[in-house]
C-alpha positions in Angstrom: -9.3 30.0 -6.8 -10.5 27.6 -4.3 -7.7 25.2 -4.7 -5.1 28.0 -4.4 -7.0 29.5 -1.8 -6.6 25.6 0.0 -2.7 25.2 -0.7 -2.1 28.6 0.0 -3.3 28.0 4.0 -0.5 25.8 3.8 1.9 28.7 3.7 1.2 30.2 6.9 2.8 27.2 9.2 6.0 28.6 7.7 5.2 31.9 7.4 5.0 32.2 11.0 7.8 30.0 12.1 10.0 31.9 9.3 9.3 34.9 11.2 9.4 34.0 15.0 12.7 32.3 14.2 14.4 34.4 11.5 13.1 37.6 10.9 12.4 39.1 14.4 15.8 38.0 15.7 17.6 39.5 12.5 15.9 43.0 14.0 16.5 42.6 17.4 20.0 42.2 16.0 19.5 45.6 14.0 18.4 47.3 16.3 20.9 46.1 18.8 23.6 47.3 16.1 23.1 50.7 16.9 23.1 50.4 20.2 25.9 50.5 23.6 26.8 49.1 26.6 26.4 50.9 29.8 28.4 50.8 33.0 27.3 48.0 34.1 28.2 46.1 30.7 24.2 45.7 29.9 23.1 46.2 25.9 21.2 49.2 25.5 18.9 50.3 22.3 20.1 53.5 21.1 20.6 55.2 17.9 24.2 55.5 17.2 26.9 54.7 14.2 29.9 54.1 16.9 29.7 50.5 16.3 29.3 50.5 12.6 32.4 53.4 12.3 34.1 51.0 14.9 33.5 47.7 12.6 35.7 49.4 9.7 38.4 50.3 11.9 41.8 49.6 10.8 42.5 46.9 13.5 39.8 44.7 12.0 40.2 45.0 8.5 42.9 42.0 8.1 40.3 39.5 10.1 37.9 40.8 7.4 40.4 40.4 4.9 41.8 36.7 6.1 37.9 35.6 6.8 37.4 36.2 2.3 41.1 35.0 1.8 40.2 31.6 3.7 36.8 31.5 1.7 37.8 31.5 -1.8 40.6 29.6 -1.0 38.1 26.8 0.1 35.7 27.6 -2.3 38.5 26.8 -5.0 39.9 24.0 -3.3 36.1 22.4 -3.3 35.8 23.2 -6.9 39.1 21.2 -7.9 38.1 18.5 -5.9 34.6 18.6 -6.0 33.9 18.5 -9.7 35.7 15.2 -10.8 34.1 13.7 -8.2 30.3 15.0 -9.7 31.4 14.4 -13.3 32.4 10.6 -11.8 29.2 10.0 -10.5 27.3 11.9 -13.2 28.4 10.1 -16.3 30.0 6.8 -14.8 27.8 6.3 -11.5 25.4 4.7 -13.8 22.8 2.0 -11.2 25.3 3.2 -8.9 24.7 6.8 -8.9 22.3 7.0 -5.7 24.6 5.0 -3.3 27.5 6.8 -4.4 25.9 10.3 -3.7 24.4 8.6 -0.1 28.0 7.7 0.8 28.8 11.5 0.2 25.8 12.5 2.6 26.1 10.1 5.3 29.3 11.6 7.1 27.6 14.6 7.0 24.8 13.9 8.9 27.3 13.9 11.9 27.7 17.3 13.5 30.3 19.7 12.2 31.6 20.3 15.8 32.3 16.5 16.1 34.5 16.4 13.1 36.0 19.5 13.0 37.2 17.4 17.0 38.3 14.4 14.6 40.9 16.6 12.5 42.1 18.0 15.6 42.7 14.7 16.7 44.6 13.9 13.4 46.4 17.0 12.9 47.6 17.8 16.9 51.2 17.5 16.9 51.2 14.0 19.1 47.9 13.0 17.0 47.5 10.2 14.1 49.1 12.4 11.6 52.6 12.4 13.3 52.5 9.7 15.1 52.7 7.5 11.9 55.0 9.4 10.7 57.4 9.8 13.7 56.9 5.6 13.5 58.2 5.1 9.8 60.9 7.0 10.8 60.6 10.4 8.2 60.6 13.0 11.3 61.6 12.8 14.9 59.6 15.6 16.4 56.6 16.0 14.1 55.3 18.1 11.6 53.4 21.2 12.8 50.0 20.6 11.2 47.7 22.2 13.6 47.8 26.2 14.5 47.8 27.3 10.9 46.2 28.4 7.7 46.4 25.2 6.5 44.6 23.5 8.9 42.0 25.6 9.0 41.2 26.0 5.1 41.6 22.1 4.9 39.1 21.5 7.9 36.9 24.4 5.9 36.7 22.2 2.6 36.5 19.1 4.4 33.2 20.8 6.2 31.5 22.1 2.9 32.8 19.8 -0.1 29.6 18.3 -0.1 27.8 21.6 -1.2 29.8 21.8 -4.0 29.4 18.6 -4.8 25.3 18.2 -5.3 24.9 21.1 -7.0 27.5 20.1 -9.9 26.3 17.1 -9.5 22.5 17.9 -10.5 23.6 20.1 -13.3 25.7 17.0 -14.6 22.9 14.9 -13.9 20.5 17.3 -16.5 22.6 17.9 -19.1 21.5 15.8 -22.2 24.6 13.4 -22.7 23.7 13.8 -27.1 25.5 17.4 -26.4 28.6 15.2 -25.2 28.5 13.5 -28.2 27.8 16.3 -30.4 30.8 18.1 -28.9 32.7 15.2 -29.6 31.6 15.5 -33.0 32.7 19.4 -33.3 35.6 19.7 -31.2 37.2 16.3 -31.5 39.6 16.2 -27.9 38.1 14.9 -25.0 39.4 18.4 -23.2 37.9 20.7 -26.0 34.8 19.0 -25.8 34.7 19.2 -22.2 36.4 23.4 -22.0 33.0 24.2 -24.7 30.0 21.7 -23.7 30.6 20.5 -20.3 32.0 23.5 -18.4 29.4 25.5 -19.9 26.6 23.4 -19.3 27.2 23.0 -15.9 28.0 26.9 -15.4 25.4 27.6 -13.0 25.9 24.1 -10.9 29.6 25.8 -9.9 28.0 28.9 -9.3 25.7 27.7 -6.8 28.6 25.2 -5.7 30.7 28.5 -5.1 27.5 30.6 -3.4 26.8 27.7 -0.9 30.8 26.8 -0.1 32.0 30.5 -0.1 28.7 31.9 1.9 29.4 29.6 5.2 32.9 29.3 4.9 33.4 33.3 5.3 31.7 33.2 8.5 32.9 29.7 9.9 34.7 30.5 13.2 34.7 26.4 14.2 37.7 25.4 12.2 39.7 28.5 13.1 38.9 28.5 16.6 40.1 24.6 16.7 42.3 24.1 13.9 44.1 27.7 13.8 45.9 29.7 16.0 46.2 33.8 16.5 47.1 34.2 12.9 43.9 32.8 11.9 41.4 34.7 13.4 38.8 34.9 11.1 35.2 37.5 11.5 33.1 34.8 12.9 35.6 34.2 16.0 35.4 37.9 16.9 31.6 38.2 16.1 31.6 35.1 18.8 34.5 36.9 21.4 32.0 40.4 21.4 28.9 38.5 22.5 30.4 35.5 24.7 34.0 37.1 25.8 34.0 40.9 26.0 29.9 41.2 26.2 29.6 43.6 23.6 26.7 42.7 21.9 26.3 46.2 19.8 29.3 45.7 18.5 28.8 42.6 17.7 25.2 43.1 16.0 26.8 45.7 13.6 29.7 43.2 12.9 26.8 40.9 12.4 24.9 42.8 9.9 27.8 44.2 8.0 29.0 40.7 7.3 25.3 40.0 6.4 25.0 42.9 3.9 28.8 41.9 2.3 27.2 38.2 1.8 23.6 39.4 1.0 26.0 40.9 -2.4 27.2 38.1 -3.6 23.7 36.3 -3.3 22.1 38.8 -4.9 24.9 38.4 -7.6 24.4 35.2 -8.0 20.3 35.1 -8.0 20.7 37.7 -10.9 23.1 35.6 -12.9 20.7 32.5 -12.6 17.4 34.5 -13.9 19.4 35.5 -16.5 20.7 32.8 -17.4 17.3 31.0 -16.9 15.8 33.7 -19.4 18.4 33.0 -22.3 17.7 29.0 -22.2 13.8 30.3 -22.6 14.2 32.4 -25.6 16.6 30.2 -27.4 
C-alpha cells in the first residue's frame, strides 16, 4: 500500500495540469454554448438552446457534411498508402527498422502550419507544380491545383499519414511471423494468406490508424483555409470565422461541443471494439 500510496503522488502533477488546461476550458466552452451576444457583441452566460437549434440549421449541414466527406476520404487515402509502407518496414525493415520509422517522424516534427505553407507553394498556380510543367512544355497556363477538394484532402493525408502509419506499424511489429508461415501453410497464395492472417491480425492497428487520421482530419480547418477555396469550407473554418471573424463565441461553443460529442462516438466506438477484442485474445 505504501508503494502505491508513493507512485500514486505521482498522479497529481497531471491531474492538476489535465484540469487547469483541459477540463475547465471544455466548461467554460459549455457553458458559453448556451449562451448570447449582447448589443455590444460581448459573450454572455445564459441558458438558452438558440445556438444548439442554430448549429443544425439547414445552411450548415453541407459544411458538416463536406468536413466527414473530406475525413474518410483521408482516412482511406492514409490507409492505401499507409499500410504497404508499415507492412515494408514491419517484415523487411529488419536492422533498419528504427531509422526507417525516424525518417517518417522527423518531417513531422516541423509545424503543420509551416508545411501545409510548403504545398501551397507547390500547388499555387505559378508555384513548383506548374512551373515544371509549363517548362517541359505539357500546358501553357497551368493546371488549377490549388482552390479545390483535392488540394485540401491531399494536404489532409499528407498532415496525418504518419498516424496511420505507427499504429499499423506496431501491430505488424507484434504479430508472431510463425502465423505468416502457418498461413502460408493453409492458404497457399501470398494474397489469401495475407486477406486471413495479416489483415486480421492487424485489425485493431487500422482501427486506431483510422480513429487517430479521421478524428483531426474532421476538424482540420488549416488545409482548407490554405489549400481550398469557398467550396471547401469545412466545420473547423466556421468554428474559427464565429470566434475570430463574426465574434460569436456562443455559437461557436455549441458548434464546438456538438462536433465534440459526434467525435466523442466514434471514440467511444472504437474503445469498445478494442476491449472486446482485447477480451476474446484472453479467453482464447
Amino acid at each position: 500500500m505504501s508503494s502505491k500510496g508513493f507512485w500514486a503522488r505521482f498522479l497529481v502533477p497531471g491531474g492538476v495540469w489535465l484540469t487547469l488546461l483541459f477540463l475547465v476550458p471544455i466548461c467554460l466552452v459549455l457553458a458559453l454554448s448556451f449562451g448570447y451576444t449582447d448589443d455590444l457583441g460581448r459573450a454572455t452566460y445564459a441558458f438558452e438552446w438558440d445556438n444548439y437549434k442554430d448549429a443544425f440549421d439547414p445552411l450548415y449541414i453541407p459544411v458538416l457534411l463536406r468536413s466527414i466527406g473530406f475525413a474518410v476520404a483521408t482516412a482511406a487515402f492514409c490507409l492505401l498508402l499507409g499500410y504497404p509502407v508499415a507492412y515494408y518496414i514491419a517484415r523487411y525493415g529488419g536492422k533498419r527498422k528504427h531509422l526507417l520509422i525516424a525518417l517518417l517522424v522527423i518531417p513531422f516534427f516541423v509545424n503543420y502550419l509551416v508545411r501545409t505553407y510548403a504545398w501551397v507553394a507547390l500547388l499555387a498556380d505559378d508555384g513548383l507544380v506548374n512551373s515544371g510543367l509549363k517548362s517541359i512544355g505539357l500546358t501553357e497556363t497551368g493546371i488549377q491545383l490549388i482552390n479545390t477538394p483535392y488540394a485540401v484532402i491531399g494536404g489532409l493525408v499528407y498532415g496525418y499519414l504518419v498516424f496511420m502509419i505507427l499504429p499499423i506499424y506496431a501491430s505488424l511489429d507484434r504479430m508472431d511471423p510463425a502465423l505468416v508461415e502457418a498461413g502460408k501453410d493453409l492458404f497457399g497464395t501470398p494474397f489469401r494468406t495475407f486477406v486471413h492472417v495479416t489483415l486480421p491480425q492487424t485489425k485493431q492497428g487500422i482501427l486506431a490508424g483510422l480513429v487517430l487520421v479521421f478524428l483531426p482530419a474532421v476538424g482540420d480547418f488549416v488545409s482548407a483555409q490554405l489549400l481550398g477555396g469557398p467550396d471547401t469550407y469545412m466545420v473547423g473554418n466556421l468554428i474559427q470565422d464565429q470566434f475570430f471573424t463574426a465574434n460569436n463565441w456562443p455559437f461557436g461553443s455549441a458548434l464546438t461541443v456538438v462536433m465534440m460529442l459526434f467525435l466523442s462516438i466514434w471514440m467511444v466506438g472504437y474503445l469498445r471494439s478494442a476491449a472486446r477484442e482485447a477480451r476474446e485474445s484472453v479467453s482464447i
